[in-house]
N, C-alpha and C positions, 0 to 999 in steps of 0.2 A: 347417374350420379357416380363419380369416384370418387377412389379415395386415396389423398394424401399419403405418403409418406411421415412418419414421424422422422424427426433432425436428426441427425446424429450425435450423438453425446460432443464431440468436438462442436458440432454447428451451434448446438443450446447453449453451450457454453459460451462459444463468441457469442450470440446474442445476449446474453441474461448479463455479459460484462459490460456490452454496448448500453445496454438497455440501465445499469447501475450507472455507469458514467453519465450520461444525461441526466438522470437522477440527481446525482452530485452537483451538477454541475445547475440543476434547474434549484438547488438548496442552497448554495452558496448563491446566486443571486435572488434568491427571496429574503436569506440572513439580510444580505447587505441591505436592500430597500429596508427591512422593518430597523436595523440598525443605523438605518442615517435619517429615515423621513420620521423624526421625534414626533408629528404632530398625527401619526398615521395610530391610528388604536392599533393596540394589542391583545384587546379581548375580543374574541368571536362566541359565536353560538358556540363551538363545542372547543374548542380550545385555546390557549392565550402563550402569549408569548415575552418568558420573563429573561431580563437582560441582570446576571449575576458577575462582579471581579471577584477570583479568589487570586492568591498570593501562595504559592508554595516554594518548595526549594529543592532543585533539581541538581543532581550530578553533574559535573562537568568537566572531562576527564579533560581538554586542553590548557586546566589549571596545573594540571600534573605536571610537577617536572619531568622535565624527558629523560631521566633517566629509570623514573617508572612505566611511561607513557611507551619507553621503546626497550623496557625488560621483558624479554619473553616468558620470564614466571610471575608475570601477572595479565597473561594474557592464555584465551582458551581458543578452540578452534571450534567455529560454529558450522553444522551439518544443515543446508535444509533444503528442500524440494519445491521444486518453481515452474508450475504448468504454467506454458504458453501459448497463447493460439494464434496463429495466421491464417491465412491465405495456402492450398498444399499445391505445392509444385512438382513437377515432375523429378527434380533434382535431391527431393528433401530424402534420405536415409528413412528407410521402416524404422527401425529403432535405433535413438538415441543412445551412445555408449554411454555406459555407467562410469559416473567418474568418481575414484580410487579416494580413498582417506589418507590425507596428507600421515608421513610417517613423522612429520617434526614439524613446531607449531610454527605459525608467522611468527618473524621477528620485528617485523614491524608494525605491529597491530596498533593503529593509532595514534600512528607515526604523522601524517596527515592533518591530523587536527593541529 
C-alpha cells in the first residue's frame, strides 16, 4: 500500500475554488428551475424554499455630478490583496514584487461610471 502525497497549499486551493465554482454554478441553476417551474413544490422533507421581493435604496455615485464624481477629495485609495492561482510555468518569477502605495490619490476615481 502507498501513500499519497498530500496537495500543496497552492494545489487545494485550485481545487476547493474549482470545486465552489461548480457549486455556484450547480445553485444558480436549481434557483432558476425552482423560480420558473411555479407548479414545482417547495417544501421538502427537511427544507423549503421561500421566494421574498424586498425594496431597498442603494448608492449611486454615477448620479454625482462630475464635478464630485472626478474631485479627488472625495475619493480614497483602496489597498487589497488578491491570491491567484494557475497553472506554474517555468517562466513565472519566485516572488511576486511588492507593489508600492501610490504617493497621491486617483484623480479619477469614478470617473468611468
Amino acid at each position: 500500500m502507498t501513500a499519497t502525497a498530500a496537495p500543496s497549499p497552492a494545489e487545494e486551493l485550485t481545487q476547493i475554488r474549482a470545486e465552489i465554482a461548480r457549486l455556484r454554478l450547480r445553485e444558480a441553476e436549481l434557483s432558476e428551475i425552482v423560480l420558473r417551474d411555479t407548479a414545482l413544490p417547495k417544501i421538502a422533507t427537511m427544507h423549503k424554499a421561500t421566494l421574498t421581493t424586498r425594496r431597498e435604496r442603494v448608492f449611486d455615485p454615477r448620479l454625482l455630478p462630475s464635478e464630485i464624481r472626478l474631485d479627488p477629495a472625495y475619493s480614497r485609495e483602496k489597498v487589497r490583496r488578491v491570491l491567484r492561482e494557475g497553472p506554474a510555468t517555468a517562466t513565472d518569477p519566485l516572488e511576486a514584487a511588492e507593489v508600492p502605495a501610490r504617493a497621491t490619490p486617483r484623480t479619477r476615481f469614478l470617473a468611468s461610471l
